[in-house]
Structure formats: C-alpha cells, structure tokens
N, C-alpha and C positions, 0 to 999 in steps of 0.2 A: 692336747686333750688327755693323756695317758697321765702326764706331769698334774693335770690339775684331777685328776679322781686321785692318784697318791696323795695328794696333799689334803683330798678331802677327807680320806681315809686317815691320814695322822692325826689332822685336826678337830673333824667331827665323829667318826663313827670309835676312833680308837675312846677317845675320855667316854663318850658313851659309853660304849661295851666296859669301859672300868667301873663306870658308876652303876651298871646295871651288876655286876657282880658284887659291888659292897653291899651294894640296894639285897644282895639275894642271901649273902652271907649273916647280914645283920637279922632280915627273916627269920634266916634257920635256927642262928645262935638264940636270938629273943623273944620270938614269939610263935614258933612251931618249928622245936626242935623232934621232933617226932613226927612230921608230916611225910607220907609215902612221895614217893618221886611223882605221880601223876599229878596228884594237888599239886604238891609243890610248884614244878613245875605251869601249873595253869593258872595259879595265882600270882604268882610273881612275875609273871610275861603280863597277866593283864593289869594290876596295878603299874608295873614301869609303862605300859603301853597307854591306859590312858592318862598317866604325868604328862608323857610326849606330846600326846595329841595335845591337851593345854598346852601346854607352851609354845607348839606352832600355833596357838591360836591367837596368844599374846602380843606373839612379835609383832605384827603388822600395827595395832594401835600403840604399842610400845613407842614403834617409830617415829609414827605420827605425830607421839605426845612428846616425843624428843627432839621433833623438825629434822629426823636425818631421810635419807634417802628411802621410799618405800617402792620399788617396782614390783610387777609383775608376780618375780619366781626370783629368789636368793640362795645363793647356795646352803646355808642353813640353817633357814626355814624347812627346805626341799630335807636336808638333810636329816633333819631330826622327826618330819612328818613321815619319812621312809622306814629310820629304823625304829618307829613307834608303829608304823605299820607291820612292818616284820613280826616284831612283837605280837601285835594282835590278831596274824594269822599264827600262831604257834600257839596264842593263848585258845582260838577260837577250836584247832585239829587237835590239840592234846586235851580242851576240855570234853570233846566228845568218848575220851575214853572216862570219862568220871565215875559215871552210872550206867547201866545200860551196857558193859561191853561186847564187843560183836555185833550190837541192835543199835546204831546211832539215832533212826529213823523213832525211836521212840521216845525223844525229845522233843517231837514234833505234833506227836500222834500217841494216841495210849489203848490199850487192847482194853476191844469192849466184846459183848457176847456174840456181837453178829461182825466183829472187825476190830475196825480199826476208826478213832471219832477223834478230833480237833482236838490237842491238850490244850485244857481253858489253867484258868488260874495265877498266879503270880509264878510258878514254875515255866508255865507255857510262854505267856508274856516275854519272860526273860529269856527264851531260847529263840520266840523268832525276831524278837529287838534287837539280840543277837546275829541271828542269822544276816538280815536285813543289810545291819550294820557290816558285817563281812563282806558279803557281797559291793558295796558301796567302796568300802577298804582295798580290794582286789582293783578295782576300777581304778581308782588313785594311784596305788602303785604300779598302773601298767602304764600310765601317760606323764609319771610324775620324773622324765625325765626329755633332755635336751629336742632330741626326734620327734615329741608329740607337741615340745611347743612351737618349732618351726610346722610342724604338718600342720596344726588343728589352728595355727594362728594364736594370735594372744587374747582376743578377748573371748573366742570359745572353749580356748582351753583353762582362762580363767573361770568363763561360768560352769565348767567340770569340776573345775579342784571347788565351787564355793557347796558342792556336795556335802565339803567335809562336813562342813555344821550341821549337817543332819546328822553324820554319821555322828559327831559328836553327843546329840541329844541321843540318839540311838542308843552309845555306847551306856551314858547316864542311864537310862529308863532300865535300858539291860540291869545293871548292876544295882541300881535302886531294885528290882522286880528280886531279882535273886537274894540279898539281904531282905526282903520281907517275908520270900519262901520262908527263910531259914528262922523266921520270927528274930533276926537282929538287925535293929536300926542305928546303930553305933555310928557305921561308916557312913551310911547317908547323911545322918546328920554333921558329922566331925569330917566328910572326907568330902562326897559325892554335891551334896545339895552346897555346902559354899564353894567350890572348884565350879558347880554349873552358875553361880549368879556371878563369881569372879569374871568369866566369859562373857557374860553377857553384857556385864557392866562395862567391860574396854572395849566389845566388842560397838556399842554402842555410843559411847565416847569419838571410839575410831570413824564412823560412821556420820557422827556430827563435826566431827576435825578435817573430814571429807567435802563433805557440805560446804562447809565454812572456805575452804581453799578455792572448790571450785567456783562459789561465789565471787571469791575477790578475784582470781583470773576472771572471770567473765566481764566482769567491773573494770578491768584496766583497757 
C-alpha cells in the first residue's frame, strides 16, 4: 500500500503540481503581473481547480467511448478529483480574505439599519453557490479514499461521489455569478458556459453508451 501512494505521488500528483505552477507563473508573467498575493493566490487555485474537476468528469465517458475498462473508483480519476479538490478548498478559505477581512460573515449577509438581511444579487448568488459547492467538495474529499469504499460499499459510495455533478453545476453558477458582479462576461462565454455544455455532452453520451451495454448484456 505504501509502494502504491509513492507511485501515485510520482505519477499523478507530482506532473500535477508542475503543471499547476507553470499554469501559475504564465498568470503572473501575462496577464496580472501586478496582482497582490490574496487574488492571486484565489484565482489561480480556482481556475486550476475547476480544469480538474472537468476532467475527472471526462474520463469516465472517455472510456466508455474508447471500450476500455470503466469501474467504480481509478486511481486517476480519484487522483485528479483530490488534488482539484484541494485546490478548491484553498481557492474557497483564501478567497474569504478578498473583501471583508476579519468580517467573512459578510459574504453571506450585509449590514442593514436594524442588522443584518440576506445578500441578494449576483454577489450574494456567487458566495452561497459557493459555499454550497464547498461544502459538497469537503464531503468528497473525506470518502474519496480506499476505507470509505470498502465501509460505504460500492454502489453507495458511488451514489456519494455522483454529488460531484452538482458540485460541478455549483462551481459554474459560482463563477458565472461572479463575473457578472464584476459586469464581465469574457470567461463565461470563452471559458465557463463551453467547459459546462462540454460536460454535459460526454456526460450524456456516457450515459447512452451505458444504456446501450446494459441492453445487450441483458439480451445475451
């Protein structure tokens, strides 16, 4: 067991963690060379973080649509939905120092004359689609390993992990909500909105490739 996380640490999280720092240096060098370390830092954990999450979302109709092996849990699928998870708790506790510092709670909630009242709006949106989405991510990462699939069994720990796709739409709405705060739809349209119909189109591919299989097992 020791032997095989070394090797999962060479082979998956090491190129990761290289690609996540070219991923961070190209940032700095081209397009916010002048960004304070809290942005920085909360943008570029959540851009690489929802890349990962696509892509663990990929593999499974990938496979499908290559006739190779698809079970359960892979070592990296698991591996790359982890360290995009990591990611998007670092993106999620360092962007609470953004605005607000000391006052997180006011992401949530905005001072009004008698208190404190619900923040509405595409700011509010984005913090608890946010939130939401956290929450769901913490969950994943605490069973997205070997002990919760033998305790929880395999098909309830599959119907756990298929959370992610919420958290996915989640992370989207997030990020969609926050670029319309800021009145720019650059990324939604060039980044966010084709990366969510990309998903949805394998994912529903996969989903008919499923169909299609168990039909003809049933048929033999």
């Amino acid at each position: 067991m020791k032997k095989n996380i070394i090797t999962r640490l060479k082979i998956h999280y090491l190129p990761m963690f290289a690609l996540s720092v070219i991923f961070c240096l190209i940032f700095h060098l081209l397009w916010k060379p002048t960004l304070p370390i809290v942005p920085f830092i909360t943008y570029t954990s959540g851009y690489l973080s929802i890349c990962l999450l696509a892509v663990s979302l990929l593999l499974g109709p990938i496979n499908l649509m290559l006739k190779l092996k698809n079970p359960i849990s892979t070592n990296i699928r698991r591996d790359i939905g982890i360290f995009g998870g990591l990611l998007g708790l670092i993106h999620s506790v360092v962007g609470l120092f953004m605005h607000f510092t000391g006052r997180p709670w006011l992401y949530f909630v905005e001072e009004v004359e008698k208190g404190f009242a619900i923040r509405k709006g595409n700011f509010g949106l984005a913090n608890y689609t946010g939130l939401l989405g956290a929450f769901i991510l913490i969950l994943l990462l605490v069973i997205s390993n070997d002990y919760f699939l033998r305790k929880l069994k395999a098909a309830k720990w599959k119907n756990l992990q298929r959370f992610t796709y919420l958290m996915f739409v989640l992370v989207i709405a997030h990020s969609i909500f926050y670029r319309l705060n800021a009145d720019k739809v650059d990324l939604i349209i060039y980044l966010y909105l084709p990366m969510f119909l990309t998903i949805l189109v394998f994912q529903l591919i996969g989903i008919w490739l499923k169909t299609m299989i168990a039909s003809k097992t049933k048929n033999i």
